[in-house]
C-alpha positions, 0 to 999 in steps of 0.5 A, a space after each residue: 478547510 473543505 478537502 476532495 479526496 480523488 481516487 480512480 482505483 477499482 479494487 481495494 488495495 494499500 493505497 485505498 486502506 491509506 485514503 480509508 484512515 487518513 478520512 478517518 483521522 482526519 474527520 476527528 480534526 474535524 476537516 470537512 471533506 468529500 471523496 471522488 471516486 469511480 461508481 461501483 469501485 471498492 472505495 465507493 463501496 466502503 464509502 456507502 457503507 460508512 456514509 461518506 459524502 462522494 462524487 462517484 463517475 464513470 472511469 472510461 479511460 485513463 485520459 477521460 477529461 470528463 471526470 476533470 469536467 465533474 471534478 471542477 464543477 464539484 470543487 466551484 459547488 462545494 467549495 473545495 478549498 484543497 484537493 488530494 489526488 491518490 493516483 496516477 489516472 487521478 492525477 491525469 482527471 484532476 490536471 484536466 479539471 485545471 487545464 480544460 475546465 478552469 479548476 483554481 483549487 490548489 492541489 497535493 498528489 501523493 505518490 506512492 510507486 518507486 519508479 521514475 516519471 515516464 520520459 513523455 511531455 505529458 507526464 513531465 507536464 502533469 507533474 510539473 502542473 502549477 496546480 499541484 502544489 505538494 507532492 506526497 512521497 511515502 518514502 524518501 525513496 520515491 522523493 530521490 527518484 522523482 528529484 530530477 523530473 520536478 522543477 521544484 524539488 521543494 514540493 516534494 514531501 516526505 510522508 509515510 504510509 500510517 496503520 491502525 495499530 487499534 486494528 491488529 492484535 496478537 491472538 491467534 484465532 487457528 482460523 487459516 488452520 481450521 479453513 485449510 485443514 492444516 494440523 496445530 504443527 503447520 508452520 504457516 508463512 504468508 504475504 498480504 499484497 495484490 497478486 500483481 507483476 511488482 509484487 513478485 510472486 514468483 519469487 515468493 513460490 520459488 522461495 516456497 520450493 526451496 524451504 519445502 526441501 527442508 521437510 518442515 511442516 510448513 504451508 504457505 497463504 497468498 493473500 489479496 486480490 488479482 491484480 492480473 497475475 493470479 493465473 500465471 501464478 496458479 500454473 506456476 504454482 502447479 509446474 512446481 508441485 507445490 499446490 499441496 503447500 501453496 494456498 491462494 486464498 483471495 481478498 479477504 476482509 478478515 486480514 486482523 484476524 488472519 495477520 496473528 496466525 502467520 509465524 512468518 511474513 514473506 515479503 517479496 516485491 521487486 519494487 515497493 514504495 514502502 510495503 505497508 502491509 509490513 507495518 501491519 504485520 510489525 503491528 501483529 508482531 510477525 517476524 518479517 522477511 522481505 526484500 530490499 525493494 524500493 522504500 522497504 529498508 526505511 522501515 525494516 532495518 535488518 538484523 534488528 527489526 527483520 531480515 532483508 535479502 536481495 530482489 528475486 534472490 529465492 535462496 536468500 529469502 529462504 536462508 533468512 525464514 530459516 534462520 527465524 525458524 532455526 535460531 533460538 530468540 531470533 523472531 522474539 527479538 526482532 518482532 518485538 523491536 518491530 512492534 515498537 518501532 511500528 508505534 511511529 506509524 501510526 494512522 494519526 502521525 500520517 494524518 497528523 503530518 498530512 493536514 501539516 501540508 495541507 495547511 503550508 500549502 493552502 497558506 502558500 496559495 
């Protein structure tokens, strides 16, 4: 088998960390594949350093039919027996590989957002595209909401997203204390998620205000890159008076290090496909709080492997970190029931369940 990764991400978000291990894991099957992503972008980045086979080109804009050109002439030279697109504008350039450029490779797509196709011809055309052969949901979430829009609601696959439970450990290096010049008795609650509209940092530095009133050490970490956001967050952050207890710390390659140091994961999207950056910290052993977004609640059950509360619901989301803090056995209890339930997840079961459709689909084609 002879598999295109396609790609058109700049930075370096969950799904691109997805597309890293499903490589991994499945180049120990020993698939031969290939990654198609834009030059000078993250993914090529990690893919020079790992001496990765890549097709890299330009990404002018988000309906280029060049790239389907390079995209179809790649798949006739190397012999592509399948290819797996990872995104929305990779969808558009491998659709027009098809249908412009005369690409028979049979294709799967994975979706990874919780809200519907865009009511527009072309979305509901790409979608429907006979190229694409499976369609990869991350939850069973995703896989409802698309229902309506796919003419064959049979291609939709449930698959979730994977963690490299070798990656993460329990020790706590004081590293953020040490970076921050925090005291041992600083209580530190973090997210790890792009600083993006869907990911509700509002909420999260709302949440943080409320929990201030409780005179507790605490201090909070925003951890990941800008995603177009980090601005207004910053004067939010400032109108609140919350800049002593709030730090933005940026992307950050060191995240397994940095994970075990959180007493509390904070969570606060207001769409989600699945939150895998939960799993990490269910693999970390952080008690986690989050809300009940999109595919969440398929991986955090509450009261028994985390707590829940409502989108851009600030009072309850702090309700909830308070009770971690205040109930006697509530964060032992259910970060360990999280930490066995994360073994489920794991990298090798995504890619494992993802060559499974890999093989279906090219036995169907």
């Amino acid at each position: 088998m002879r598999v295109l990764h396609l790609s058109s991400a700049l930075s370096w978000r969950g799904g691109e960390q997805q597309i890293a291990w499903l490589f991994q894991e499945l180049k120990i099957q020993g698939i031969a594949q290939w990654i198609a992503c834009v030059k000078d972008s993250a993914l090529e980045e990690w893919c020079k350093r790992h001496d990765i086979p890549t097709l890299s080109y330009t990404k002018r804009f988000s309906a280029d039919p060049i790239p389907g050109l390079h995209i179809s002439r790649f798949c006739q030279k190397e012999k592509i027996d399948l290819i797996h697109i990872h995104d929305s504008h990779a969808h558009t350039y491998a659709i027009y590989s098809a249908s412009l450029w005369g690409n028979k490779t049979p294709m799967v797509l994975s979706r990874r957002v919780d809200f519907p196709i865009q009511n527009n011809f072309f979305s509901h055309w790409k979608y429907n595209h006979s190229a694409i052969r499976s369609i990869l949901c991350v939850s069973d979430f995703i896989r409802k909401v698309l229902v309506p829009d796919i003419k064959d609601p049979q291609k939709l696959m449930l698959v979730h997203d994977g963690v490299d439970l070798k990656r993460f450990g329990f020790i706590r290096e004081g590293r953020l204390h040490k970076e921050l010049s925090l005291s041992e008795e600083t209580i530190l609650i973090g997210n790890v998620a792009a600083i993006a509209s869907h990911k509700d940092y509002f909420t999260f530095v709302d949440t943080a205000a409320l929990l201030k009133k409780s005179k507790l050490p605490l201090h909070f970490v925003i951890i990941g890159a800008d995603g177009g956001e980090q601005a207004a967050i910053e004067e939010y952050i400032q109108q609140q008076d919350l800049t002593a207890e709030i730090s933005i710390l940026g992307f950050r390659p060191d995240i397994p290090e940095l994970l075990p140091e959180l007493s509390i994961f904070l969570f606060t999207s207001k769409t989600e496909g699945l939150g895998s950056s939960i799993l990490d910290a269910f693999a970390c052993r952080i008690p986690v709080v989050a809300t009940a977004a999109g595919g969440i609640p398929e991986i955090l059950n509450h009261e028994k492997n985390g707590l829940l509360a409502p989108i851009q619901q600030a009072k309850q989301l702090a309700a909830q970190v308070l009770r971690l803090l205040q109930e006697d056995g509530l964060a032992k209890k259910l970060s360990s029931n999280a930490f066995a339930n994360v073994q489920a997840y794991s990298c090798t079961a995504m890619a494992s369940q993802t060559l499974d459709i890999y093989q279906k689909t090219l036995a169907k084609s």
